[in-house]
C-alpha positions in Angstrom: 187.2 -29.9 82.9 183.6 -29.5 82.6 181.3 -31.9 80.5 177.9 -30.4 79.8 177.4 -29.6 76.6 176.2 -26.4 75.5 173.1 -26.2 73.8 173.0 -25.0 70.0 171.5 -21.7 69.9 170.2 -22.2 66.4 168.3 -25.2 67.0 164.8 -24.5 69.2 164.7 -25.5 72.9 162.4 -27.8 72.2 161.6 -30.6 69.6 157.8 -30.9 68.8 158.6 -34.7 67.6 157.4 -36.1 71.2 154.5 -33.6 71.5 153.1 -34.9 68.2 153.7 -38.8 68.5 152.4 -38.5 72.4 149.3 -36.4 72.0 146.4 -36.8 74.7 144.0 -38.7 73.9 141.3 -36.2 74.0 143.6 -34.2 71.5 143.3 -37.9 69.3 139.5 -37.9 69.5 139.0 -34.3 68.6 141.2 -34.9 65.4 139.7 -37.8 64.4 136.0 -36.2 65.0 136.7 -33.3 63.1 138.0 -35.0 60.0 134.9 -37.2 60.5 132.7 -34.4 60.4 134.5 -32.5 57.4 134.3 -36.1 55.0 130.9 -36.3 56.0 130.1 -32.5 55.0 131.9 -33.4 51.6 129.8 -36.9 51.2 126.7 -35.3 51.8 127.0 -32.8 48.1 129.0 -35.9 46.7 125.3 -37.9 47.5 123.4 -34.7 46.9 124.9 -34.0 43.3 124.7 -38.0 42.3 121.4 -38.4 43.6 119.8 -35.3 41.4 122.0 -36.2 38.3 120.5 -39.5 38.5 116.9 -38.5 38.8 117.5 -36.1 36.2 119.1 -38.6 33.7 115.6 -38.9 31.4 115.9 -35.2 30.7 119.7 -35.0 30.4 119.3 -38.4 28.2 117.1 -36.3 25.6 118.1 -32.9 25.5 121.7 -33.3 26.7 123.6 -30.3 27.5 122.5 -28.4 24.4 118.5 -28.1 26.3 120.9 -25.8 29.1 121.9 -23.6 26.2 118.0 -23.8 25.2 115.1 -21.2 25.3 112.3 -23.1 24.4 110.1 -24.7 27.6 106.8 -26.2 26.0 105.5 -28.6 28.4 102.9 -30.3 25.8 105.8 -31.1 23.3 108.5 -32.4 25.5 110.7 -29.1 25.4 112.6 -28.3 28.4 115.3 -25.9 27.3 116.6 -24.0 30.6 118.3 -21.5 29.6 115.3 -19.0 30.1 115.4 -20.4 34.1 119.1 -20.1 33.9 119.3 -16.5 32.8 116.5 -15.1 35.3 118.4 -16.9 38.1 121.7 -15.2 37.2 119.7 -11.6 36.3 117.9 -11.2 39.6 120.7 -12.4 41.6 123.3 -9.7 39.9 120.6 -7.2 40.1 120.4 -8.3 44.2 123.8 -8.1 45.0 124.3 -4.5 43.1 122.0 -3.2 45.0 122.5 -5.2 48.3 126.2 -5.2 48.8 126.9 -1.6 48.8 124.2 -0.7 51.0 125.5 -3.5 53.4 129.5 -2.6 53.4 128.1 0.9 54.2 125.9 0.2 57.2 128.5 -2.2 58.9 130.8 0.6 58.0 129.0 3.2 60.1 128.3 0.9 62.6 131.2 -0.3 63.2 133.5 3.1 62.7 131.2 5.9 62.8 128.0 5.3 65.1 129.2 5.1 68.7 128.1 2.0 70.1 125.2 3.3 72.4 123.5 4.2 69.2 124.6 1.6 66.7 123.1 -1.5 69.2 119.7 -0.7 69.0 120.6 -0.3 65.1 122.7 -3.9 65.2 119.4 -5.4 66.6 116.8 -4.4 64.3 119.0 -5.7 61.5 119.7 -8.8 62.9 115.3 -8.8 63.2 115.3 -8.3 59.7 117.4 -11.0 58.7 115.4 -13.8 60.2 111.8 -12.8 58.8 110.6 -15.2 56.4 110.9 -15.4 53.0 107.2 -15.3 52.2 106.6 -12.5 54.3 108.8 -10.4 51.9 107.4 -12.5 49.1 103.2 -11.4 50.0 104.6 -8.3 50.9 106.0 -7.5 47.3 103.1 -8.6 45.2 100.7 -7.0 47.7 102.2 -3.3 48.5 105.9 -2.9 46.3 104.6 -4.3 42.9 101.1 -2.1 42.3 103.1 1.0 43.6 106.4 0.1 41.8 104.6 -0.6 38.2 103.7 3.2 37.4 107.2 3.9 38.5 108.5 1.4 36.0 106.2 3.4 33.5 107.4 6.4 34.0 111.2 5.3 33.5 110.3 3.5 30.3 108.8 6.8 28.6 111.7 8.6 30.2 114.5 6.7 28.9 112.6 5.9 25.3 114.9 6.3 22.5 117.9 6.7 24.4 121.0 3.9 23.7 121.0 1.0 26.3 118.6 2.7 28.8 115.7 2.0 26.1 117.1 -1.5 26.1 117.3 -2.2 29.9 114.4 0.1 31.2 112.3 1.0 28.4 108.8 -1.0 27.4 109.0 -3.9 25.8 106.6 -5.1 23.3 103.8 -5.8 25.9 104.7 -2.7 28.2 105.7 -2.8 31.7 104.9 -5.0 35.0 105.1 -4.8 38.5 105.6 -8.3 38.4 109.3 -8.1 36.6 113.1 -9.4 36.7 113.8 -6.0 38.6 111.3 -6.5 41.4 112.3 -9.3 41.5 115.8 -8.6 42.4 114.6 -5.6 44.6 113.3 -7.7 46.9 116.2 -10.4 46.9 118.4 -7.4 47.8 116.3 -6.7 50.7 116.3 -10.1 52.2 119.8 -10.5 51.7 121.3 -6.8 53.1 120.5 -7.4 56.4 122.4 -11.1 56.5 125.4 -9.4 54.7 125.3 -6.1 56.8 125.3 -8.6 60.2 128.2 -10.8 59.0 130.3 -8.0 57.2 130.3 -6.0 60.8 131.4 -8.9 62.7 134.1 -9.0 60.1 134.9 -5.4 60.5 134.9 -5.7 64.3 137.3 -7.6 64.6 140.3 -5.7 63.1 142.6 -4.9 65.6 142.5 -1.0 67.3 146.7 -1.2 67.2 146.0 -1.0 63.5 143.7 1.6 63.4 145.4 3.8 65.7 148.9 2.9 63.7 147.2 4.7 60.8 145.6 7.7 62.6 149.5 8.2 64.0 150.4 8.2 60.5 148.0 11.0 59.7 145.5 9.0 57.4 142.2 10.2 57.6 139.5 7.8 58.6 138.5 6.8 54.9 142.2 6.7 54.6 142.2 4.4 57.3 139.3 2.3 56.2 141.3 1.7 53.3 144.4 0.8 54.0 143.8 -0.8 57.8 140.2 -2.2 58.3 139.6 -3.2 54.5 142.7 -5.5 54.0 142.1 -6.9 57.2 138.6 -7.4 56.6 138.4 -8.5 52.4 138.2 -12.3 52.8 135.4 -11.7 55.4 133.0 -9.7 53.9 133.8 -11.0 50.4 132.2 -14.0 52.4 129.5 -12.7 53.4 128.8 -11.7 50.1 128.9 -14.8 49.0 126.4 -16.1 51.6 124.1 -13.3 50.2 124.6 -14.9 46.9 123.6 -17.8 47.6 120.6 -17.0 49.7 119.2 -14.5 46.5 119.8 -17.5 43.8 118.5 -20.2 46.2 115.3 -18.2 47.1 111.8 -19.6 46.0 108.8 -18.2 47.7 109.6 -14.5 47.5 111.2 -15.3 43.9 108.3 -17.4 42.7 105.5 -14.4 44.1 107.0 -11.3 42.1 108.7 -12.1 39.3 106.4 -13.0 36.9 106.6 -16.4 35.8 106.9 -15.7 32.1 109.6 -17.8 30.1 111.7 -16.0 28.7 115.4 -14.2 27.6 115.4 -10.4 27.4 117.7 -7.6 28.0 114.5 -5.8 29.5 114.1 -5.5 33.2 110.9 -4.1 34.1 109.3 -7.5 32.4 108.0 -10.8 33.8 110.1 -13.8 33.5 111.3 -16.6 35.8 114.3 -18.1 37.2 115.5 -22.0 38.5 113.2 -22.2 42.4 110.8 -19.9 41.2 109.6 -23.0 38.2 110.4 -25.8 40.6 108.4 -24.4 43.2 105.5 -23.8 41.0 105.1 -27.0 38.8 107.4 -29.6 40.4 104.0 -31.0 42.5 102.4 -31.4 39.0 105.1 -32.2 37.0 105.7 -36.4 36.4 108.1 -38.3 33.8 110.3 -36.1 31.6 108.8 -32.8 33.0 109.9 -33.6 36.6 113.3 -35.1 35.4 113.7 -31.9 33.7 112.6 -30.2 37.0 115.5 -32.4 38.6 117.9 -31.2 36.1 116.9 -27.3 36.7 118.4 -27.8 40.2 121.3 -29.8 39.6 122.1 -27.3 37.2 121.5 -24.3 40.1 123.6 -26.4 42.4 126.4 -26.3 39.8 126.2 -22.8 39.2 126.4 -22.4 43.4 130.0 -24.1 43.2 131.1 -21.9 40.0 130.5 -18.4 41.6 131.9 -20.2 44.6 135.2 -20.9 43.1 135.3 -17.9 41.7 135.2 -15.9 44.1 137.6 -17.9 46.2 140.0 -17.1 44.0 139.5 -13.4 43.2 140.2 -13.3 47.4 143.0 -15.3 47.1 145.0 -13.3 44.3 143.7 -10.1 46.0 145.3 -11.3 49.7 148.3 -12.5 47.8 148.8 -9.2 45.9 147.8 -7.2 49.2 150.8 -9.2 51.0 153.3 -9.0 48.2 152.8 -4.7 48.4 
């Protein structure tokens, strides 16, 4: 009579129990590095948020969280309201990514699916050029060339779209006309800095959804938007929603450009073709004369930019999430 014992075939020929109490100890170090690295990643914002909260305690000690809500910014009287910086910030930044994200999705697109690769390289490499050129180089080159031919433009669409519902009130003149110098020009140039960064990390996305699935869909008899759709886009959402968001951040985080061509008047309109001013744009102009209250208000501007950052953030996160959960669930 025999006596081995047969093994169960419904438990795994294996147990992972000595694996993970007997790891290597490179496998140890790595581990413990990377959580290292991760808690110092979070400790740096912790010390970032509590350090510019505590240099901005004058202002939020006086105005409190009514001067966010806040339109008037007199310097001379000790009025910091911020809601003026807050609403250009959020303006030219939506106006950016409008413009910015569809032109991006479409070029990684055709570059990725359309453009055979001979021809899309030279193509991949001047975006990738454009992507690294400084941010006052775009800024000189907006208040110097885009902003003297742009304003008759603007003047033309004003008297084209007078009288007429909402379009008077976005593009038409406001009480002291039109400027180069505006919220849309603004955000025209922000959409130009940030479509070559989104264009380069939404292909990368895009290039890495698998042929099999592709190929699956042509066998089905989709077309290729058909396939773009259903194959390379759910594959791909989490990704370039991503890059998105690091186009985001770069338009409402950007000074020089922002601080050259938009105008630098405070103030909240639904007009676009006007000057105004947004969050790095004022720090970047009067934080190196600013002292007491004023810079503490300065402080506050970008603690409340930094907040913002982690809002739209979050946000977005979760508008991925419930999309990849839905997308999973059909």
């Amino acid at each position: 009579m025999s006596t081995d014992v047969q093994a169960d075939p419904a438990k795994s020929a294996g147990s992972a129990s000595p694996l993970s109490q007997r790891r290597p100890l490179g496998d140890r170090g790595f581990q413990l590095l990377a959580l290292c690295a991760g808690l110092l990643v979070l400790a740096i914002l912790i010390g970032i948020a509590a350090s510019t909260a505590q240099q901005g305690s004058d202002w939020f000690s006086t105005a409190g969280f009514k001067g966010i809500f806040s339109t008037v910014w007199d310097v001379g009287n000790n009025q910091f309201g911020m809601m003026a910086f807050v609403f250009g910030t959020v303006l030219t930044s939506v106006i950016a990514i409008i413009i910015a994200v569809p032109v991006s999705v479409s070029v990684a697109l055709l570059l990725t699916e359309v453009v055979p690769r001979r021809w899309a390289q030279p193509i991949v490499t001047i975006i990738d050029l454009l992507a690294v050129v400084p941010s006052v180089v775009w800024g000189l080159w907006g208040i110097l060339v885009l902003e003297p031919w742009i304003e008759p433009i603007y003047a033309s669409i004003a008297s084209g779209v007078n009288g007429i519902p909402v379009l008077d009130n976005l593009f038409g003149e406001s009480n002291g006309g039109v400027s180069g110098a505006s919220f849309f020009t603004c955000g025209l140039i922000l959409s130009i800095m940030i479509t070559p960064i989104i264009t380069s990390l939404s292909r990368e996305v895009i290039a890495t959804v698998p042929a099999i699935d592709k190929e699956g869909a042509y066998a089905l008899g989709a077309t290729r938007w058909e396939m773009i759709r259903g194959a390379v886009w759910p594959h791909s959402q989490s990704g370039v929603v991503s890059a998105i968001l690091v186009g985001l951040g770069r338009a409402m985080g950007e000074t020089i450009a922002a601080a050259l061509v938009i105008g630098s008047s405070v103030q909240v309109t639904s007009h676009l073709f006007v000057p105004g001013y947004s969050i790095p744009a004022v720090i970047a102009n009067e934080f190196g004369e600013s002292s007491g209250e004023f810079r503490s208000a300065l402080i506050g501007l970008g603690l409340v930019l930094f907040v913002i950052t982690i809002i739209v953030n979050l946000v977005a996160r979760w508008i991925v999430g419930r999309s990849t959960r839905r997308s999973r669930g059909a």
